[in-house]
MARLO-65264 format. One record per residue (C-alpha): residue number from 1; residue in three letters; x, y, z. Coordinates in steps of 0.001 Angstrom, whole numbers, padded with zeros to 6 digits. Example, Ala and Ser with C-alpha at 12.3 -4.5 7.8 and 13.67 -1.06 7.14 Angstrom:
2
(1; "ala"; (012300; -004500; 007800))
(2; "ser"; (013670; -001060; 007140))
***
This chain:
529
(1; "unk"; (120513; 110745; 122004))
(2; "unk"; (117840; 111929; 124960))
(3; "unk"; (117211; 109623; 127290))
(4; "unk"; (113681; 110134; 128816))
(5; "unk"; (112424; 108280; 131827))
(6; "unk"; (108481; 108330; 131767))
(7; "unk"; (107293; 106899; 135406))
(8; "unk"; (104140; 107254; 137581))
(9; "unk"; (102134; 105016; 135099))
(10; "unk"; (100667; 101982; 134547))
(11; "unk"; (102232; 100281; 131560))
(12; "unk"; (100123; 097913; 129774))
(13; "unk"; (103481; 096335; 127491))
(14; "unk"; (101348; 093225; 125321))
(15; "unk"; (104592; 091385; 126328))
(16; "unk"; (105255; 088102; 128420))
(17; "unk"; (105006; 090735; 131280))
(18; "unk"; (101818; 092049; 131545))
(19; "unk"; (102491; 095500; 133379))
(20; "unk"; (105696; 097687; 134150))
(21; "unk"; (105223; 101171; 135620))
(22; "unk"; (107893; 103098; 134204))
(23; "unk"; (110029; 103062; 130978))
(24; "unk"; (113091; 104720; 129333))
(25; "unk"; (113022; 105664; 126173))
(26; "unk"; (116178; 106177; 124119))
(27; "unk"; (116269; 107865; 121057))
(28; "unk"; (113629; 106057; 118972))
(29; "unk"; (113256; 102756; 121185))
(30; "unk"; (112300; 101009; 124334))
(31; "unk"; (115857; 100523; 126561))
(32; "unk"; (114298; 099843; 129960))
(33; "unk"; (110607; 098553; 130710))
(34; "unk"; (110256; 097932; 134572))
(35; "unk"; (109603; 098965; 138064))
(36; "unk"; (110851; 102789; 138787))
(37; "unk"; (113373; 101852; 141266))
(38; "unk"; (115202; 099659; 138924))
(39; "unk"; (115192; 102133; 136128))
(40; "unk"; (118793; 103832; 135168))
(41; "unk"; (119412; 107411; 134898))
(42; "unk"; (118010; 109229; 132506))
(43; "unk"; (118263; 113051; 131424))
(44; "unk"; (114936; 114065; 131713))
(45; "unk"; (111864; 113095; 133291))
(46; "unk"; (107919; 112641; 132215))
(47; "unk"; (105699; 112189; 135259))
(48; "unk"; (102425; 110049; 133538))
(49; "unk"; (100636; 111230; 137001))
(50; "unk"; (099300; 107349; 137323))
(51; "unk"; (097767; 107396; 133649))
(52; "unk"; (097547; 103758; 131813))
(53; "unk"; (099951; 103729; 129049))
(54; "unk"; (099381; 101058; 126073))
(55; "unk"; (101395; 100180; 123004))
(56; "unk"; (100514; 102240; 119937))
(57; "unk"; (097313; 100877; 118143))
(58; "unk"; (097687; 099442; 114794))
(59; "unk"; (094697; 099887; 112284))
(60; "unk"; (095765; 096362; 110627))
(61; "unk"; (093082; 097106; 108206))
(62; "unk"; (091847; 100501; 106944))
(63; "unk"; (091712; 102742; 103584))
(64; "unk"; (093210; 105699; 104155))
(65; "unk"; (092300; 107730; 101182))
(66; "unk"; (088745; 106692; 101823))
(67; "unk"; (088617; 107710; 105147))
(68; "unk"; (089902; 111235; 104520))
(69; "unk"; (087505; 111421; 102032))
(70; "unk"; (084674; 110360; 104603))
(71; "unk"; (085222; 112916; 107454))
(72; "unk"; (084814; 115484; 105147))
(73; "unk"; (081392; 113831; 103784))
(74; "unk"; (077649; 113949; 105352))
(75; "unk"; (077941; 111269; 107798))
(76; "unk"; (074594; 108733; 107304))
(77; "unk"; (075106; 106025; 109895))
(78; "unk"; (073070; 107501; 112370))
(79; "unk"; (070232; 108693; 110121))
(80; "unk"; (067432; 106159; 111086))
(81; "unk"; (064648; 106850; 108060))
(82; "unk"; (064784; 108121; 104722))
(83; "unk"; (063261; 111104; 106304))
(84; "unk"; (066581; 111812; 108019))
(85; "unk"; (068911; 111075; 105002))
(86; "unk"; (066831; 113492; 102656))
(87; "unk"; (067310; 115878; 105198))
(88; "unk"; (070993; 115874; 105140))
(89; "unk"; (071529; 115667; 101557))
(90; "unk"; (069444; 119229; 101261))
(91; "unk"; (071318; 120119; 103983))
(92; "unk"; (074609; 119567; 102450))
(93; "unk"; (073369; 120657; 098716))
(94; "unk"; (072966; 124395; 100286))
(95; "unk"; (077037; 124317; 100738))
(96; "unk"; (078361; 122013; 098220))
(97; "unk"; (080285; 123031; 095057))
(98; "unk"; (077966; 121074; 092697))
(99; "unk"; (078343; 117841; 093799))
(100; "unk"; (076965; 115952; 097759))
(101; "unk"; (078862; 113305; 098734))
(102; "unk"; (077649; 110981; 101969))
(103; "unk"; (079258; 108110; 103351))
(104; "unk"; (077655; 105398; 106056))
(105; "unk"; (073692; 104647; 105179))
(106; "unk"; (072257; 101474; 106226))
(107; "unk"; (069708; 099508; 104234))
(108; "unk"; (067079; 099064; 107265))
(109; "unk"; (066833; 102959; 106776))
(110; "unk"; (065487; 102434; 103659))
(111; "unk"; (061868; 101552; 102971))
(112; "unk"; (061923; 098177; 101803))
(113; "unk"; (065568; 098027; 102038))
(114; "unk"; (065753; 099090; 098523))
(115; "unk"; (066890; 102725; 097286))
(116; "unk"; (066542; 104654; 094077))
(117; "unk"; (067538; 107784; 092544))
(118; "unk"; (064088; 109005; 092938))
(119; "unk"; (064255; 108887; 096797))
(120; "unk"; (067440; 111319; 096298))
(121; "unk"; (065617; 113166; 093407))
(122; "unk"; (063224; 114300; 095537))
(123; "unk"; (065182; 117020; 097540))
(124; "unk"; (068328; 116996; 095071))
(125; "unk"; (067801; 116595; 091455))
(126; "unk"; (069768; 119588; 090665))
(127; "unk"; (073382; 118072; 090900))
(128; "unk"; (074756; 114491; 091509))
(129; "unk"; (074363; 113134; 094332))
(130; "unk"; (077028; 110047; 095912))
(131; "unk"; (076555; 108363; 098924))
(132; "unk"; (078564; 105118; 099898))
(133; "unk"; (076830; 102899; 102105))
(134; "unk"; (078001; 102059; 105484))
(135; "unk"; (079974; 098870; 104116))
(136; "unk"; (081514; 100513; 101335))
(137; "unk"; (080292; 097970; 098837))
(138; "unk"; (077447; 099833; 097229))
(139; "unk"; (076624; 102949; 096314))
(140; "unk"; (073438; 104666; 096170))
(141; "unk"; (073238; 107704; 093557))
(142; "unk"; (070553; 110575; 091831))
(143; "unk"; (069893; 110714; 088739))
(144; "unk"; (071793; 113767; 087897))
(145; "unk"; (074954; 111132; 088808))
(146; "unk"; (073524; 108890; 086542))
(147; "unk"; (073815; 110991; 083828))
(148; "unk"; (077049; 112211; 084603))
(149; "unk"; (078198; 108225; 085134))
(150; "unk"; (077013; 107605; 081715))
(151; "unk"; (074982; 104606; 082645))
(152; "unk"; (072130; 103895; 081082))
(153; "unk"; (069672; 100559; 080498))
(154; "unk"; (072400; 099500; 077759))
(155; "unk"; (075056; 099563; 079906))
(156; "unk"; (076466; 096691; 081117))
(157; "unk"; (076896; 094966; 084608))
(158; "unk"; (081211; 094792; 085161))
(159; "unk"; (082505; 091495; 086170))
(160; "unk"; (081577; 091508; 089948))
(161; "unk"; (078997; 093874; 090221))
(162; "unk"; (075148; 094606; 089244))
(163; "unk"; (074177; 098014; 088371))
(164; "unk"; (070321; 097005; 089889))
(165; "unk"; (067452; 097772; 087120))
(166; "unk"; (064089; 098176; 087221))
(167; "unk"; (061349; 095721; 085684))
(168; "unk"; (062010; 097618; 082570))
(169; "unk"; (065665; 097562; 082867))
(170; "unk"; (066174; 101081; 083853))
(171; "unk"; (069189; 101679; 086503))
(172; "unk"; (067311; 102576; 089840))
(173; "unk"; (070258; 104029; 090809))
(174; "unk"; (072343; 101981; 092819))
(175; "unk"; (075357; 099913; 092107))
(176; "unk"; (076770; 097316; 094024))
(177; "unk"; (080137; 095906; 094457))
(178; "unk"; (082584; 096453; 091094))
(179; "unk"; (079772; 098641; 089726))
(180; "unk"; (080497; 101089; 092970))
(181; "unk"; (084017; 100776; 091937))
(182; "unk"; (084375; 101170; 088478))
(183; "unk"; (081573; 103840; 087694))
(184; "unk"; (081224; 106109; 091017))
(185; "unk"; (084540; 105516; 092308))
(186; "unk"; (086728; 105661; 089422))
(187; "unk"; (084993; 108785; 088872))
(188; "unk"; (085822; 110386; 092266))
(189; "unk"; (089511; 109892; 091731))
(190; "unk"; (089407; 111190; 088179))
(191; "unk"; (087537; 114386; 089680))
(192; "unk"; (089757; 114405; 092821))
(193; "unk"; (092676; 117150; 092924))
(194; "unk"; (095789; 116438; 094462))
(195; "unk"; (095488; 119177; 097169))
(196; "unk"; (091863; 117218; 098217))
(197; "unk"; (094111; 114404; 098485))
(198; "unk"; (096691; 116112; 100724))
(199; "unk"; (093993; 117309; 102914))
(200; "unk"; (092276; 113858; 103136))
(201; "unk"; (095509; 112909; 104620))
(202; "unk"; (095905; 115566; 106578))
(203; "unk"; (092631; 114392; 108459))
(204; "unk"; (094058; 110760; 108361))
(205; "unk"; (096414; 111938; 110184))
(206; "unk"; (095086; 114043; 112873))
(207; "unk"; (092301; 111543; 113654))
(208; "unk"; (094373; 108383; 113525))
(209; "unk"; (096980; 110141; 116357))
(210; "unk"; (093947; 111977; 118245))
(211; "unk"; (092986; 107560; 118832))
(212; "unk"; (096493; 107276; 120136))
(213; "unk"; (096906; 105330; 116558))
(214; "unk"; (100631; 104799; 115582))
(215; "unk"; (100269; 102759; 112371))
(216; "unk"; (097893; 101838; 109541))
(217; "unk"; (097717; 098835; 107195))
(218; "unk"; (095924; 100064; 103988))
(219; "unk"; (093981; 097434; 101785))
(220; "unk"; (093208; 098960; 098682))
(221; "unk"; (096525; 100549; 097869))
(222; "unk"; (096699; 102428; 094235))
(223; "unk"; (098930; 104892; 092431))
(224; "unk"; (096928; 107656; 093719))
(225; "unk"; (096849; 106623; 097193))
(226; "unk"; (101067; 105754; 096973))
(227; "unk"; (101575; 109573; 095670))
(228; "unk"; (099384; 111787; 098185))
(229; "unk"; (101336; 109375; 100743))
(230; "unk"; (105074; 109808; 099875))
(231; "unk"; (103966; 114059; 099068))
(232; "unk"; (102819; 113758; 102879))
(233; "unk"; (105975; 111964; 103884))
(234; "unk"; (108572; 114611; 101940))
(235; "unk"; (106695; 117397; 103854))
(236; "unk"; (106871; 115678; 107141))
(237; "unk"; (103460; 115549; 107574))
(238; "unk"; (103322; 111402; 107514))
(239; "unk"; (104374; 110589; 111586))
(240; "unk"; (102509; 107097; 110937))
(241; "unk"; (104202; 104020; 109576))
(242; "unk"; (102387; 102842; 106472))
(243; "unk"; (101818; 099437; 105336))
(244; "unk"; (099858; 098785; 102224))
(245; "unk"; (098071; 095971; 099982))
(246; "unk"; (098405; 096822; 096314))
(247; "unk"; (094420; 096355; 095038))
(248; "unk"; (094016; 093553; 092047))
(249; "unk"; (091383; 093363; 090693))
(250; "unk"; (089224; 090522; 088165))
(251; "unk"; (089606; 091633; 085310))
(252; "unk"; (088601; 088366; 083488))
(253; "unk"; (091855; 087685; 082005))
(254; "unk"; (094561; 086180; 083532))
(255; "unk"; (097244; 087977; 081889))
(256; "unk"; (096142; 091001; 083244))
(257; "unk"; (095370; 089824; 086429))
(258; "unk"; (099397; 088405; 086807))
(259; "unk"; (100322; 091831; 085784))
(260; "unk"; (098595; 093483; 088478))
(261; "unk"; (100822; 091376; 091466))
(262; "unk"; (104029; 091792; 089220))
(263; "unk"; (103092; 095836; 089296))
(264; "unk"; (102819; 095130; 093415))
(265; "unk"; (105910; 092922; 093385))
(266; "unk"; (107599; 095774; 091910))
(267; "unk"; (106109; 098653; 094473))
(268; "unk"; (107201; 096091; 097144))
(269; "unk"; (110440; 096413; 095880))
(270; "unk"; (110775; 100149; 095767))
(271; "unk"; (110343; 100922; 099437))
(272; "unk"; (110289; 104418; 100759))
(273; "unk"; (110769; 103417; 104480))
(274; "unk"; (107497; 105379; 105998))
(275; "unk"; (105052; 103702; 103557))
(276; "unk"; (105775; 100609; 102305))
(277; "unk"; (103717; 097912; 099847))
(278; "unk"; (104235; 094742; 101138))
(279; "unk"; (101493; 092511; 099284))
(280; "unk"; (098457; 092614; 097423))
(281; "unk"; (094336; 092820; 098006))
(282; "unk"; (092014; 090528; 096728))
(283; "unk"; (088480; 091244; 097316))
(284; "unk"; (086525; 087419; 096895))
(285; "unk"; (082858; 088632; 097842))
(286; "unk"; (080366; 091417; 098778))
(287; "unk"; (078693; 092000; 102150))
(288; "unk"; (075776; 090129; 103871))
(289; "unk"; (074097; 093466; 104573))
(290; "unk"; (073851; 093912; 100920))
(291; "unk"; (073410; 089756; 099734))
(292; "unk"; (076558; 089983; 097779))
(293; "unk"; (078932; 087922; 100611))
(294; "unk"; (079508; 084012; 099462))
(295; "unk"; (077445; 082263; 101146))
(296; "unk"; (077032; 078226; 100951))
(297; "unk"; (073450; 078245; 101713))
(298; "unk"; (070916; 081662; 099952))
(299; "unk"; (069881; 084092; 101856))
(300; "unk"; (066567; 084548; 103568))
(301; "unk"; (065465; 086372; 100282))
(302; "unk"; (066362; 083268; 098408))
(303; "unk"; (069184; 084961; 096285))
(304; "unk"; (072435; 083111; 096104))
(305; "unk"; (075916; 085523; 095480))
(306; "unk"; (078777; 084032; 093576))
(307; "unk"; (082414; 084806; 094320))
(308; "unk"; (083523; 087953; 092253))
(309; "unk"; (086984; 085941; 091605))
(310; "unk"; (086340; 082063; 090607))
(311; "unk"; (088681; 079688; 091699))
(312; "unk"; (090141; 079481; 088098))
(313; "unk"; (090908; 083344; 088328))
(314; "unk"; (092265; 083172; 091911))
(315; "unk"; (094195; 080585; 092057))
(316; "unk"; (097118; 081887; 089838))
(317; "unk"; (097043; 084975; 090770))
(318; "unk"; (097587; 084053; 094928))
(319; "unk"; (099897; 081480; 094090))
(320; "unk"; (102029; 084091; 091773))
(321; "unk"; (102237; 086181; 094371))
(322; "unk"; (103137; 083940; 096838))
(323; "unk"; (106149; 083311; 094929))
(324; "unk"; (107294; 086742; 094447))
(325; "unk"; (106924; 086987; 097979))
(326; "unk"; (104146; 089469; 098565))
(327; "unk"; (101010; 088770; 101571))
(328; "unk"; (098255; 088135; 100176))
(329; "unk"; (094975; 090207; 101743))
(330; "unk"; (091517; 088206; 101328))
(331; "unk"; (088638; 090065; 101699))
(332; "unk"; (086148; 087084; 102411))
(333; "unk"; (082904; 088086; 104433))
(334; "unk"; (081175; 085023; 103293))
(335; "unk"; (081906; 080802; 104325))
(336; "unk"; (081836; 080166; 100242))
(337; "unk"; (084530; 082840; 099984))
(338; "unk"; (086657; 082509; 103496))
(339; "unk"; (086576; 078582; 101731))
(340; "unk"; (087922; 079478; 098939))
(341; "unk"; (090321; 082114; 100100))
(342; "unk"; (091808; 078887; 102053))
(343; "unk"; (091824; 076549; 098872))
(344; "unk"; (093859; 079337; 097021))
(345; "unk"; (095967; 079324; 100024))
(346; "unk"; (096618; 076088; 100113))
(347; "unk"; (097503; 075720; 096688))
(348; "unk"; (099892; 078085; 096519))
(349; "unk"; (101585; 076138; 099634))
(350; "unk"; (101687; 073044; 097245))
(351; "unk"; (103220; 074968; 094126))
(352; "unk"; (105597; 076934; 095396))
(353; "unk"; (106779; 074248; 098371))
(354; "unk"; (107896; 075555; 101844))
(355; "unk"; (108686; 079147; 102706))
(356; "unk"; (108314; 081889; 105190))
(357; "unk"; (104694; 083224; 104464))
(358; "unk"; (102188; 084373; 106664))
(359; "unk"; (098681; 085081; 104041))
(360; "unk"; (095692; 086632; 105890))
(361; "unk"; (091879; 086521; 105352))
(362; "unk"; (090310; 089952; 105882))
(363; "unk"; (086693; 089760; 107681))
(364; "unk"; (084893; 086423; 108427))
(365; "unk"; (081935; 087641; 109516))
(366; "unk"; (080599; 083952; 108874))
(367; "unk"; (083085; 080985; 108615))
(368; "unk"; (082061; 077323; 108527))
(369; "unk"; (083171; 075146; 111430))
(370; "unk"; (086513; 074323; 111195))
(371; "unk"; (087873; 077467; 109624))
(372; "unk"; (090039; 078565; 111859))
(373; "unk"; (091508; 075752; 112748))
(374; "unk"; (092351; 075381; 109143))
(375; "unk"; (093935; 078858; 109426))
(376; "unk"; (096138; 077806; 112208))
(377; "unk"; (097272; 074649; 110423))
(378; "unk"; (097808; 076684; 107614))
(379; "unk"; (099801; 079803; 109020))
(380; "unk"; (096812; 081944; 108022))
(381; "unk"; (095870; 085421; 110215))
(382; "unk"; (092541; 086136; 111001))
(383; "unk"; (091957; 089793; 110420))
(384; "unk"; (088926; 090916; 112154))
(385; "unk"; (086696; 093999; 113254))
(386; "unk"; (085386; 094613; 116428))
(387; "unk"; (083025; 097591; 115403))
(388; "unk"; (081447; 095544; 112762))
(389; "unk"; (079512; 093724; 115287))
(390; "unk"; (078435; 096687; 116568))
(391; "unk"; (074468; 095648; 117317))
(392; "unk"; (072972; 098780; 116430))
(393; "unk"; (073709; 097597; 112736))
(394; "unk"; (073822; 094117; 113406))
(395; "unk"; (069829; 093813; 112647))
(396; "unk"; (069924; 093955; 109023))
(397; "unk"; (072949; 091282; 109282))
(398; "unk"; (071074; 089052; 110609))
(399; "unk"; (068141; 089424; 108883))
(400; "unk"; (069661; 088524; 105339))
(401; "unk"; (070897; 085016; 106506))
(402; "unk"; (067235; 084752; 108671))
(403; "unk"; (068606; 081246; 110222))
(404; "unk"; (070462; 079991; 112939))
(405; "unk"; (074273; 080971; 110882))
(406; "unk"; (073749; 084427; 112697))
(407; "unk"; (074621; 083115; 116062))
(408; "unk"; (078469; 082385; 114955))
(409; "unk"; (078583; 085744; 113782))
(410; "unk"; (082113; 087172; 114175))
(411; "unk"; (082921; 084552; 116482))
(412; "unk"; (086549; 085824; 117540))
(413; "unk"; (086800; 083175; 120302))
(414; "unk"; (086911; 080487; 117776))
(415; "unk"; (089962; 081560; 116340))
(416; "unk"; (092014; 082389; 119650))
(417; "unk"; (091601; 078722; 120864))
(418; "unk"; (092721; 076935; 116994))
(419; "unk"; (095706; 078661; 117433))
(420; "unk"; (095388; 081095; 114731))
(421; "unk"; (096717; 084650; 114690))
(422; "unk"; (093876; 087233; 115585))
(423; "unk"; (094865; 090813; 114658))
(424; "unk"; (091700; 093572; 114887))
(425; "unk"; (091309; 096239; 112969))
(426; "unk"; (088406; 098906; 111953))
(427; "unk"; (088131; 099075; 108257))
(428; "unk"; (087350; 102759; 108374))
(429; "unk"; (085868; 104337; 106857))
(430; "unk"; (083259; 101519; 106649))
(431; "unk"; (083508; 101901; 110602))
(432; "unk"; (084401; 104234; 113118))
(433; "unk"; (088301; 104655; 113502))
(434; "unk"; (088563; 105268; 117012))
(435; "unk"; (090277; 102889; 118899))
(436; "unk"; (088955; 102511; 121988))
(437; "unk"; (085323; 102367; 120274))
(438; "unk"; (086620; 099154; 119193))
(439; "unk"; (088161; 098017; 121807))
(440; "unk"; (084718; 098687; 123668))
(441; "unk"; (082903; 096263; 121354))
(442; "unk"; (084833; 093761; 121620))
(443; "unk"; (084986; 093516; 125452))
(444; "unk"; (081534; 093763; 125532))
(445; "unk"; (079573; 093361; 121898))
(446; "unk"; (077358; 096382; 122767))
(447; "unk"; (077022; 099007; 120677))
(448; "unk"; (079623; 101778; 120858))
(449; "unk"; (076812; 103905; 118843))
(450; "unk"; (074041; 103359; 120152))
(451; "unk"; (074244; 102621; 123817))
(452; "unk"; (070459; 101998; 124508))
(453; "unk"; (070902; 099044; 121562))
(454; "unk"; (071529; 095778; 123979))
(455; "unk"; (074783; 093351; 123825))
(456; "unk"; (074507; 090795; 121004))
(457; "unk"; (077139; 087439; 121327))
(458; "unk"; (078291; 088322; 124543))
(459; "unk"; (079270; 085166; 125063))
(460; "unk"; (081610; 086307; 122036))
(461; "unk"; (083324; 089218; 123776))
(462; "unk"; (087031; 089263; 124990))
(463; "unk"; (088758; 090272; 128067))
(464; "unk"; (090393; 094187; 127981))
(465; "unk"; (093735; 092596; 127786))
(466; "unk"; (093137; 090222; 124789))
(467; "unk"; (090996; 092516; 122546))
(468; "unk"; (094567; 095434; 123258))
(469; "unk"; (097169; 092564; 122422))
(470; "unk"; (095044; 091899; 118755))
(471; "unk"; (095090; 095393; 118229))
(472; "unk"; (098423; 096179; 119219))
(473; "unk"; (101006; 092907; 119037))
(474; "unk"; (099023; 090854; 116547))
(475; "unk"; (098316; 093259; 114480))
(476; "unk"; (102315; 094510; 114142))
(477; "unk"; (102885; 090554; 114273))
(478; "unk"; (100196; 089831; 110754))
(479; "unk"; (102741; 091914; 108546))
(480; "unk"; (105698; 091130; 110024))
(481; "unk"; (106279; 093643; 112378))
(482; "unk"; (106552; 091992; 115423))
(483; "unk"; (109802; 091967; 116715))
(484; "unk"; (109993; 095648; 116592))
(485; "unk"; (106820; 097227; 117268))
(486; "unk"; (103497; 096641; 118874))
(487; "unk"; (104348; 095728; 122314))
(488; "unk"; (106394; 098270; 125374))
(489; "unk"; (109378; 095909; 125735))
(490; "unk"; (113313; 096513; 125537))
(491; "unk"; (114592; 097478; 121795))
(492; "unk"; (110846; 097403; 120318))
(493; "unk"; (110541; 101089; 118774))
(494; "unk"; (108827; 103727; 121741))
(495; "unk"; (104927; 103720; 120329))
(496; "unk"; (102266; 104478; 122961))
(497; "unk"; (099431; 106213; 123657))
(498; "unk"; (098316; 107964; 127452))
(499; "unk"; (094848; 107362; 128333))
(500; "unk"; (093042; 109752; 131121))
(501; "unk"; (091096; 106611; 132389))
(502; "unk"; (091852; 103439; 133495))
(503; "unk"; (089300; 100876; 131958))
(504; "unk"; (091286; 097854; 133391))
(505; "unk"; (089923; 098858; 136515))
(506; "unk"; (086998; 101625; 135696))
(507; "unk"; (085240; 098783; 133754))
(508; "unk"; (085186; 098604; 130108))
(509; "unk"; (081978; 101455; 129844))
(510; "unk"; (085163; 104168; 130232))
(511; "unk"; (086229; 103005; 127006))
(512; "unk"; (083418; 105247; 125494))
(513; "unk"; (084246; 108244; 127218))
(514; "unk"; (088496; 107491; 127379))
(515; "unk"; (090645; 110464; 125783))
(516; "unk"; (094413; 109891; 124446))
(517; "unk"; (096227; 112555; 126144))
(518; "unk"; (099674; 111741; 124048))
(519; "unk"; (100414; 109755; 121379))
(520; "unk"; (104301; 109064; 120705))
(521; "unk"; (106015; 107534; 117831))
(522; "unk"; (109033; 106358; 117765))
(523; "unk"; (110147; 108726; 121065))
(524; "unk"; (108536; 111951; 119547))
(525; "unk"; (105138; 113511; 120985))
(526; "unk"; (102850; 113158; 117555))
(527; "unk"; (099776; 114245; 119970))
(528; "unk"; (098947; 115643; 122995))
(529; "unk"; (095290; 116887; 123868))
***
């Protein structure tokens, strides 16, 4: 094997020590992290020209599929009015090949909040019309998708979801939550080739290692997902390191739902190395922006959201997978559901006795008092998103609980002093990907797209150091990772990324405008700008 010494640098390593300024790299993995006059000979030599160097992010939650999808969509986060989104979608209709898809709308773009299919029919009635709103957990369509949905006033609402009527019980044309998923989504992937999927990747791929990215934890895993994956990985073209949640979902029967986590248990099993399933996705509530999160107390609207899984559902199915072995992924946005998600938690700790496990709950937007330290005592990781605080969307947030629970919004803080594990993630595509985008929002809870939109919860926002270590370290750490990737120490594999700016010192604005120069996996240049 090469040995490469890379020197001239500041190493940031996430390890007990803080800084180094030159490594060696040997083969695959870290062999010497240190001061340049103490490193050994090496046969070749990469001068970093005093760049900062940190470990290789991890996305510890994302959906890849999705996210390929979405960068070759109209993008709608920025598009303030319904003025702006109608212009897009006839924008797009001009090219598409009879169908638009958009991805990222926010409801305070929306008169009222509340979209139809007769907004979109007014500049595209032609051909359906998709578009997934900026939290993934709705989706507004045309009528022509309507039609080609098959939904009508006598169709019914899934378990989980509303397909939203009119006062004559007409679909206005949007669905939320399992509606999303089992009408417009399940759709998508029955219309999706397999080369669309290779080149969603493809974009995965190139974006995630442009953001000096080195691996991804997917939560919504599925067959379709698994196979454009592993065809990626036989051609080579799959440099990151995969780990994935297999999706259950309620199907109202709990035969079907044990079935699901034995099908995951048995992925789990079958490991391919590169991508890997190593538990299973549970998605316990909606979104605040959209009233569908768990909430103890209504919203400001005086609607009330129950839990898409019950506790009756849930609690077999977390504590049967707890025993096969698998992590269980929460997705719990609301206190009613990040509650819950604990109580399932802590009954499966009570059937199936003591044993290595180390559960997470995905979100947390809004906890009650005293749930992280519940997580701690309970072994239970805090997966969180920097860029979903982002205040040039936090408006709408806040506006939906219209009380004083918006100021413990994402309250990271709370859950580095209980002592729980804090990894941070992006959730892309229901957020930007880029990694230093999130890393500026969380050192500073301004808006990484908007920068004229003031700080909201700064007392909320982390040191530089910190917010790297959750998304780096923790986040290898939350799926058992940790003692061989996500920091720059000796015999952890060689992930890191080269910044051209130094926003330890240059002040945590240069995260906006930071470039990766190189991103290396595993020894091997996967990037270089």
């Amino acid at each position: 094997m090469t040995r490469t010494l890379y020197r001239n640098a500041r190493f940031f390593t996430a390890d007990d020590t803080a800084w180094a300024d030159a490594v060696v790299v040997d083969g695959a993995e870290f062999v010497f992290v240190g001061t340049d006059s103490d490193a050994p000979s090496s046969d070749s030599v990469v001068d970093l020209e005093g760049r900062v160097v940190l470990p290789g992010f991890i996305d510890a939650h994302t959906h890849l599929l999705m996210m390929g999808e979405a960068l070759g969509q109209i993008g709608l986060t920025d598009a303030g009015s319904l003025d702006e989104i109608q212009r897009r979608v006839t924008a797009a209709r001009e090219t598409s090949a009879g169908v638009v898809r958009g991805r990222g709308w926010l409801f305070d773009a929306i008169p009222g909040g509340a979209p139809t299919a007769a907004m979109i029919d007014a500049v595209v009635a032609d051909v359906p019309v998709y578009l997934d709103a900026n939290d993934y957990h709705s989706c507004w369509v045309n009528s022509a998708a309507l039609g080609e949905l098959g939904i009508t006033r006598d169709t019914p609402d899934p378990i989980g979801g509303r397909i939203e009527r009119d006062a004559d019980g007409e679909p206005t044309g949007m669905l939320y939550e399992t509606a999303a998923q089992q009408f417009a989504w399940a759709h998508r992937d029955a219309t999706t080739t397999d080369e669309q999927r290779d080149a969603a990747v493809q974009r995965v791929v190139e974006a995630y290692l442009a953001a000096g990215v080195t691996g991804a934890v997917d939560m919504a895993f599925d067959a379709l997902a698994l196979e454009a994956l592993e065809r990626a990985e036989r051609r080579g073209a799959l440099p990151l390191r995969i780990a994935a949640h297999w999706f259950v979902a309620n199907t109202g029967d709990d035969a079907q739902n044990l079935a699901q986590v034995a099908e995951a248990a048995e992925r789990a099993v079958a490991d391919s190395g590169t991508v890997r399933v190593i538990g299973i996705k549970l998605v316990l509530d909606g979104t605040i922006d959209a009233c569908t999160a768990a909430m103890r107390a209504p919203y400001a609207d005086g609607s009330h959201a129950a839990p898409i899984w019950p506790a009756d559902r849930l609690l077999p199915v977390v504590a049967a997978a707890d025993a096969a072995g698998l992590q269980v992924a929460l997705h719990a946005i609301g206190d009613e559901a990040s509650t819950l998600a604990l109580d399932a938690i802590e009954h499966a700790i009570t059937v199936n006795g003591d044993r290595p496990r180390r559960h997470r709950i995905e979100h947390l937007e809004y906890a009650a008092p005293g749930t992280a330290e519940r997580m701690a005592r309970l072994g239970v990781t805090a997966s969180m998103q920097p860029v979903h605080a982002d205040p040039a969307i936090f408006a709408n947030w806040a506006a939906q609980l219209g009380d004083d629970r918006a100021d413990r919004a994402f309250a990271w803080p709370e859950y580095e002093d209980a002592g729980a594990l804090l990894a941070f993630s992006t959730d892309a595509p229901t957020a930007p990907h880029a990694a230093l985008a999130n890393m500026y929002v969380a050192t500073t809870r301004a808006s990484a797209l908007d920068p004229d939109v003031p700080a909201v919860h700064p007392q909320f926002a982390l040191p530089l150091e910190r917010a790297v270590v959750h998304a780096t370290r923790d986040a290898a750490v939350s799926i058992g990772d940790g003692d061989w990737r996500g920091r720059i120490a000796v015999g952890q594999v060689a992930d890191f990324a080269v910044l051209d700016v130094d926003s330890f010192s240059e002040g945590n604005a240069s995260l906006l405008t930071a470039r990766v120069l190189r991103t290396v996996i595993a020894g091997k240049t996967a990037h270089e700008a």
